[in-house]
Every structure is written in C-alpha cells, then in structure tokens.
C-alpha positions as CSV (number, residue, x, y, z in Angstrom):
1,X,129.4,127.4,-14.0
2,X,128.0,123.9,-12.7
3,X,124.6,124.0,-11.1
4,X,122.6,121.8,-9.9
5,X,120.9,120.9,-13.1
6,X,124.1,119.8,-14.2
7,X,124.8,117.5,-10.8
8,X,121.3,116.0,-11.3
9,X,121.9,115.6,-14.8
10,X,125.0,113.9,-14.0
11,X,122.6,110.4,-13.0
12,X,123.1,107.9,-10.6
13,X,126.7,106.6,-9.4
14,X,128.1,104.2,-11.3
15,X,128.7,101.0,-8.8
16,X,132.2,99.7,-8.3
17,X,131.7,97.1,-10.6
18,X,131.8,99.6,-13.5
19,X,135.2,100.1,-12.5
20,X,137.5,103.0,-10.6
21,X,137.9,105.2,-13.7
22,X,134.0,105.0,-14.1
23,X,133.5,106.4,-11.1
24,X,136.3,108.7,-11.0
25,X,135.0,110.0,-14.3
26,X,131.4,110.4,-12.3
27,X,132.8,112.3,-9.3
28,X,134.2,115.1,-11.7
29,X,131.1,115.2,-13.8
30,X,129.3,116.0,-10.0
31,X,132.1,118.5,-9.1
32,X,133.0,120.0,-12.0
33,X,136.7,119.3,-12.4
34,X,139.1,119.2,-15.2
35,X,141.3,116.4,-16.1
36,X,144.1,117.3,-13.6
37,X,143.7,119.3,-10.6
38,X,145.7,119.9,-7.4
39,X,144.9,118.6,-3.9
40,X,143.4,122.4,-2.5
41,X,141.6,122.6,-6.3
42,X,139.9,119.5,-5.3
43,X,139.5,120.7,-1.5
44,X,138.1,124.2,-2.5
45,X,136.1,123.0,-5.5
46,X,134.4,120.4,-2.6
47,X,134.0,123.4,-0.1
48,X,132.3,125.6,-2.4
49,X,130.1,123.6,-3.9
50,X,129.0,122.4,-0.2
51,X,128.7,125.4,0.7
52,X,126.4,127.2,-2.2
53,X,124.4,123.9,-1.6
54,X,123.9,124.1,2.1
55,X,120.3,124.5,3.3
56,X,120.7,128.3,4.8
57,X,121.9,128.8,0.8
58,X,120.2,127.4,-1.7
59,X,116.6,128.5,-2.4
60,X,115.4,125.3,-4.2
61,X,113.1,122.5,-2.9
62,X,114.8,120.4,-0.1
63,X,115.0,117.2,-2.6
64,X,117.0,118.7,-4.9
65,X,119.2,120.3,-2.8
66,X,119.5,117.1,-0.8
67,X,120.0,114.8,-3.8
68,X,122.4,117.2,-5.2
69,X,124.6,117.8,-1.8
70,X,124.3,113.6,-1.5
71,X,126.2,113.4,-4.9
72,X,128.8,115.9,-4.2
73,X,129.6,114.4,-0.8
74,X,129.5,110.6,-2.7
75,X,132.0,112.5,-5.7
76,X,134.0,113.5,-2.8
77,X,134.5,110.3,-1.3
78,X,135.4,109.1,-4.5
79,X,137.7,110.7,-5.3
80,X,139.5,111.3,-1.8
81,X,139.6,107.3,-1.7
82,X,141.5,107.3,-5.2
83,X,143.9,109.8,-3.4
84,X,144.4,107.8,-0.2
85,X,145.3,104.6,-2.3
86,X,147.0,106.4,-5.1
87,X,150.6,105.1,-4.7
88,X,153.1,108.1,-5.9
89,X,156.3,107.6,-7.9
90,X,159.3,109.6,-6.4
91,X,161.5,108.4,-9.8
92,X,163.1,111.5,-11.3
93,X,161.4,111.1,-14.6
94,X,158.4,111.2,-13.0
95,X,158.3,113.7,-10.6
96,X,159.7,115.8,-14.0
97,X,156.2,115.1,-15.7
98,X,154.6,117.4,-12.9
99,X,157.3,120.4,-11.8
100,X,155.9,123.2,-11.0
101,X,155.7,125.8,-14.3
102,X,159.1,127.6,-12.8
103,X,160.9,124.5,-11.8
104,X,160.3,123.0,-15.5
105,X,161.4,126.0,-17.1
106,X,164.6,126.4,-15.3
107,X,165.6,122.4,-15.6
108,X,164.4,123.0,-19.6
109,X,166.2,126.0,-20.1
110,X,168.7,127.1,-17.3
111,X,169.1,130.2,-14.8
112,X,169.3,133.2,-17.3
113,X,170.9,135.3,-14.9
C-alpha cells in the first residue's frame, strides 16, 4: 500500500523540460499506478488517495499532509492533461490491442455455443 512516505519519497516534480514521459512516470510514482490502468482506475485511485489524505483524515503534521495532498493533486493534473491531449486511434488493429478480456477471446477463438 502507498503511503505517504512513499509520495514524499517520490521528490520533487520533474519540470516539463525533462519531458512528458518523465513526468508521467512521476505522477504514477505519487499515485501508485501500474503501467496501464483505466479511466475510473485512475479516477478512484485520485479519489482515494485525496481522501485518506484530507485534513479530517490523516493524523500527521499539516506539512506532510499538505506536501503530500500537493503532489497528488500535481500527479493528477498530469496525468489528466496526457489524457485530454492523448489522440486515440479508432484503426481496427488498434482498438484489437485493448478489447475487453471477453471481446478478445471471442474474436481469438469464436462463440462456442
């Protein structure tokens, strides 16, 4: 589970001279996300973290909960940036590269019924 040792530990944000992947690689250090997650993943992950981290929760000094809920709301914006300016590819081969588990398996394999 990601605390906020681990967001602290995590250092400053890279500038957007280190480049986008730098900084995308930053915000899911601070939130604790995998390689590839979904829209809501993203949302929740965002939500709960604000939320364990909000003043009426979090029972450590106010710095630390402030610098830590300032680097999850800067993570945030990161990434929900990428995803406003991300431009999607509606080509066949590859919306195929991300079908949902069932979808993959019937187009791989077939109805067996």
């Amino acid at each position: 589970m990601l605390d906020g040792k681990d967001i602290v530990q995590a250092g400053d944000p890279p500038n957007e001279t280190q480049g986008l992947h730098v900084r995308l690689q930053w915000a899911r250090q601070v939130l604790g996300l995998g390689t590839s997650v979904t829209r809501a993943e993203f949302k929740g992950r965002v939500r709960y973290l604000l939320q364990i981290w909000h003043p009426d929760h979090a029972t450590c000094p106010d710095l630390v909960r402030e610098e830590v809920t300032q680097k999850i709301i800067l993570a945030r914006d990161i990434i929900n940036d990428y995803l406003e300016n991300y431009r999607f590819s509606f080509l066949e081969k590859d919306i195929d590269d991300h079908l949902p588990p069932r979808e993959w398996l019937l187009k791989r394999f077939g109805d067996a019924s």
